[in-house]
C-alpha positions in Angstrom: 126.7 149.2 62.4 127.8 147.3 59.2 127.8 147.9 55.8 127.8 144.1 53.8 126.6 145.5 50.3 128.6 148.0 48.3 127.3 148.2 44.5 128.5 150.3 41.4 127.8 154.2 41.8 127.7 156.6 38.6 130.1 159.6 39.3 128.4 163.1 39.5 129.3 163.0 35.3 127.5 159.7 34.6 128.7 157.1 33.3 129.6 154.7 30.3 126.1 152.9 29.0 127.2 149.4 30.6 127.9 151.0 34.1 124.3 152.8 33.7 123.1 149.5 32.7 124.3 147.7 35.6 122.9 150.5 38.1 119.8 150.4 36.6 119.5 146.4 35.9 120.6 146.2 40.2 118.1 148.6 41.6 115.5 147.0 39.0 116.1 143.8 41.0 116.3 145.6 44.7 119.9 146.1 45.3 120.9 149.2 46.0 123.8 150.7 49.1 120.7 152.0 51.1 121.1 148.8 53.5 123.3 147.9 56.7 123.4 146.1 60.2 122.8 146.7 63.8 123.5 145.0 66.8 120.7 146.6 69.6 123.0 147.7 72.9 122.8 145.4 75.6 123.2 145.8 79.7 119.7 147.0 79.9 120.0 149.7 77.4 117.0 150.8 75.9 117.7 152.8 72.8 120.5 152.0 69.8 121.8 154.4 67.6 122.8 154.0 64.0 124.7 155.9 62.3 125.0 156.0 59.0 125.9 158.8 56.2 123.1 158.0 54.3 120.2 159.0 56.9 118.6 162.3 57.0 115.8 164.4 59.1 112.9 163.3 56.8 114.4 159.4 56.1 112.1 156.7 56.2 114.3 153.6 58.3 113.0 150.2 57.8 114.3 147.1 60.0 114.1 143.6 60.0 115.2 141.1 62.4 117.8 138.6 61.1 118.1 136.6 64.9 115.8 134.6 66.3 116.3 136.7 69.4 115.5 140.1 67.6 112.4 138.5 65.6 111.4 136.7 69.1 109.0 139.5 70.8 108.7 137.8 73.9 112.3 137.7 74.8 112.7 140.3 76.7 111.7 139.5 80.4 109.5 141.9 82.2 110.5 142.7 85.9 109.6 139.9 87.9 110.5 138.0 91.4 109.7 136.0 94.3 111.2 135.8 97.3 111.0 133.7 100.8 111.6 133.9 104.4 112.6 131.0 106.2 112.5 131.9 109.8 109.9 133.5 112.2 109.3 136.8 112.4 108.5 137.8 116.2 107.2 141.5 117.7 108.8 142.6 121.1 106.1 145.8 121.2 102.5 145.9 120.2 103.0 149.5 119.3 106.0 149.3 117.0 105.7 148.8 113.2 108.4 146.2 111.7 109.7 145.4 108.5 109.3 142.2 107.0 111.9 140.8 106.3 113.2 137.8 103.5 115.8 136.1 103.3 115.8 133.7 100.1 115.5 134.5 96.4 113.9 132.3 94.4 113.8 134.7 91.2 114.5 138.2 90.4 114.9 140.2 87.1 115.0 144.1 87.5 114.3 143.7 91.1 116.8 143.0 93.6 116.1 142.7 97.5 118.4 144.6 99.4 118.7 145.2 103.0 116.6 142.3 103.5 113.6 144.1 103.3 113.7 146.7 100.2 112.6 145.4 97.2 114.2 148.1 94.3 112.9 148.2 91.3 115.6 148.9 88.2 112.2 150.3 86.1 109.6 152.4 86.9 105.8 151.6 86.0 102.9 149.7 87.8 104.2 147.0 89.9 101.6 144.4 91.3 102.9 142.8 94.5 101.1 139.8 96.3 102.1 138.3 100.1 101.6 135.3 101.8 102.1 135.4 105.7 101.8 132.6 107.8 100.3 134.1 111.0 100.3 132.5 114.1 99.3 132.7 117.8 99.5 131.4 121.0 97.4 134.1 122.4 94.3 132.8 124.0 92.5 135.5 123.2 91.5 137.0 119.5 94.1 139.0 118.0 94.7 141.0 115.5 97.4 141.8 112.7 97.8 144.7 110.4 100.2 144.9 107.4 100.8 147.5 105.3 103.2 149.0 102.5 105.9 151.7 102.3 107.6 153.1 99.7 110.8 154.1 99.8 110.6 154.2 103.8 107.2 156.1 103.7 103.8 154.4 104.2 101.5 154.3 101.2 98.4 155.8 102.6 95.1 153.1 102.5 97.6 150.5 101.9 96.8 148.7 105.5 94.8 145.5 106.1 93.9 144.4 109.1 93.6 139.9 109.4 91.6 138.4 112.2 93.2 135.3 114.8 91.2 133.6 116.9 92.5 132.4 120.5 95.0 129.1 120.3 93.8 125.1 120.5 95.9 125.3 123.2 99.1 125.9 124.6 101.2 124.4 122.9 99.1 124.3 119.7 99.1 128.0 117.7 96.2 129.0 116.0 97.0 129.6 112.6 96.2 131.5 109.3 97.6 132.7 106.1 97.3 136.5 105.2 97.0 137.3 101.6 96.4 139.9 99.3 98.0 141.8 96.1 98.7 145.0 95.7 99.1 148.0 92.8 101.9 150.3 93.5 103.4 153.2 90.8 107.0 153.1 91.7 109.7 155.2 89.4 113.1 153.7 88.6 115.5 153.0 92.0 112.1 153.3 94.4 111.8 150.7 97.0 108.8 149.2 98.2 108.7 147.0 101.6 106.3 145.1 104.2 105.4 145.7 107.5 103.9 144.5 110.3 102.3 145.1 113.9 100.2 142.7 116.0 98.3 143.1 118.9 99.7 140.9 121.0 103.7 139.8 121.4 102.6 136.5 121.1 101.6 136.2 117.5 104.4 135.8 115.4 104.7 135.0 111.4 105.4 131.5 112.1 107.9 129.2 109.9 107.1 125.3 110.0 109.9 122.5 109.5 109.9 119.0 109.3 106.8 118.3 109.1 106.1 114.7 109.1 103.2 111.9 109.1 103.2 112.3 106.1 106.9 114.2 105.2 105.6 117.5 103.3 107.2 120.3 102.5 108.4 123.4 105.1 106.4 126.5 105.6 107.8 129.7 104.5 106.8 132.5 107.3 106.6 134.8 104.2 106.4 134.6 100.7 106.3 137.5 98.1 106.2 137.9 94.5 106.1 141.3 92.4 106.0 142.0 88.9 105.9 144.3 86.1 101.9 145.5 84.9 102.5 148.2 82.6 104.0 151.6 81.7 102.8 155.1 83.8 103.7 158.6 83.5 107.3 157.7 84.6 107.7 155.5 80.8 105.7 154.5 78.0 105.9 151.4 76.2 109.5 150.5 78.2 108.6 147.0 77.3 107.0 147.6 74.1 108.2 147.3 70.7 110.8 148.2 69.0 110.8 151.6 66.7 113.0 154.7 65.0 112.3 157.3 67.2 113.7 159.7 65.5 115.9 160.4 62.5 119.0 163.4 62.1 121.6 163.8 59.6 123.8 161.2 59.8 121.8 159.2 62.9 118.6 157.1 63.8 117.6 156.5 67.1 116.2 152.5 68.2 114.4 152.6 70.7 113.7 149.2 72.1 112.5 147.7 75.6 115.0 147.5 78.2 117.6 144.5 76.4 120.1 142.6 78.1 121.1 140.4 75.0 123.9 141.0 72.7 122.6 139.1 69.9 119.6 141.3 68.8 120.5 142.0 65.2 118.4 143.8 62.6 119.2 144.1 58.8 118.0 148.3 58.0 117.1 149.8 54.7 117.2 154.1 54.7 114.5 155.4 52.3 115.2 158.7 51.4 
């Protein structure tokens, strides 16, 4: 917190008829010592205190952004990411579950993929999380694969679906399909939610393609997922919202603000009160 304007005060006494003057000529034209500076915390912080001797319990704080990243509302990224797998994913039991597993980050902002699987979320709220799976089989049969989500190493009950393969072209020629869906989970700060997998035969697999030619495309991804942020639950409200005095005590005022990992969010203040 800075102070930048410091203008005449009248001692408890009063004061000569040219310093009254002045006082009353400056507040006539808005300038008064009610007025200072804050920076909002950074490193994901989500509240900023001022404090400043001239706030009390019933104040009235006022702010104004003087940075284009305070005044800029949609600067503050909302949890988002995708990720990829490169490889294929293989099942050496038809009655074991397995995680699915990624191994390239294409983005990530307040979730991070850890143990290849576990994707931890820094904030809680309602998450919406889509997958892509390249399924494929060399079964000549129909086969069948079910995927489903856990959360933090339990499963989410009715959280399964269950995606159809019909027997191979041949041999050496898979049948193939992409499995697809999004989503809704609640998760609360430092919960994990992950993928998994069981087929009904060892020989479908959740297939990666590579060069690919005649014409030269691009590779298949096995998997791909994305996640982000939908909104606030009982765990937060308005994390990402705006930004307001939550409250006021002697000497303090509390900012809180969404979730800020800037350190150039500056506001100008003016204490009424």
């Amino acid at each position: 917190m800075s102070i930048r304007d410091m203008y005449r005060k009248l001692n408890w006494q009063g004061g000569t008829p040219r310093e009254v003057s002045e006082v009353v000529n400056n507040l006539v034209e808005g300038k008064s010592n009610n007025t200072g500076e804050i920076t909002l915390n950074a490193g994901g912080a989500t509240t900023t205190t001022i404090y400043d001797e001239r706030i009390g319990y019933n104040s009235v704080v006022l702010l104004m952004p003087i940075t284009a990243t305070a005044a800029d509302a949609t600067n503050t990224a909302l949890p988002y990411g995708a990720w990829q797998n490169t490889t294929t994913h293989t099942a050496a039991s038809t009655t074991t579950a397995y995680p699915i597993d990624l191994n390239t980050t294409d983005f990530q902002e307040g979730i991070e993929l850890l143990s290849s699987s576990h994707l931890k979320v820094k904030y809680s709220g309602i998450y919406n999380i889509q997958f892509s799976l390249q399924l494929s089989s060399l079964s000549n049969a129909t086969e069948e694969v079910d995927v489903w989500f856990r959360k933090n190493g339990t499963d989410i009950p009715s959280s399964n679906s269950s995606f159809g393969l019909a027997p191979r072209k041949s041999a050496s020629d898979p049948y193939k399909v992409i499995a697809a869906l999004n989503y809704y989970a609640t998760l609360a700060a430092d919960d994990y939610i992950e993928l998994v997998w069981r087929t009904s035969s060892t020989s479908v697999t959740i297939a990666s393609f590579t060069g690919l030619t005649s014409p030269t495309r691009p590779n298949i991804p096995s998997v791909i997922v994305t996640m982000n942020y939908i909104s606030g639950d009982g765990y937060s409200t308005g994390l990402f919202g705006g930004v307001w005095i939550s409250s006021t005590t002697k000497g303090e005022a509390v900012i809180t603000h969404p979730a800020n990992t800037l350190t150039t969010k500056t506001y100008r203040y003016l204490v009424v009160a």
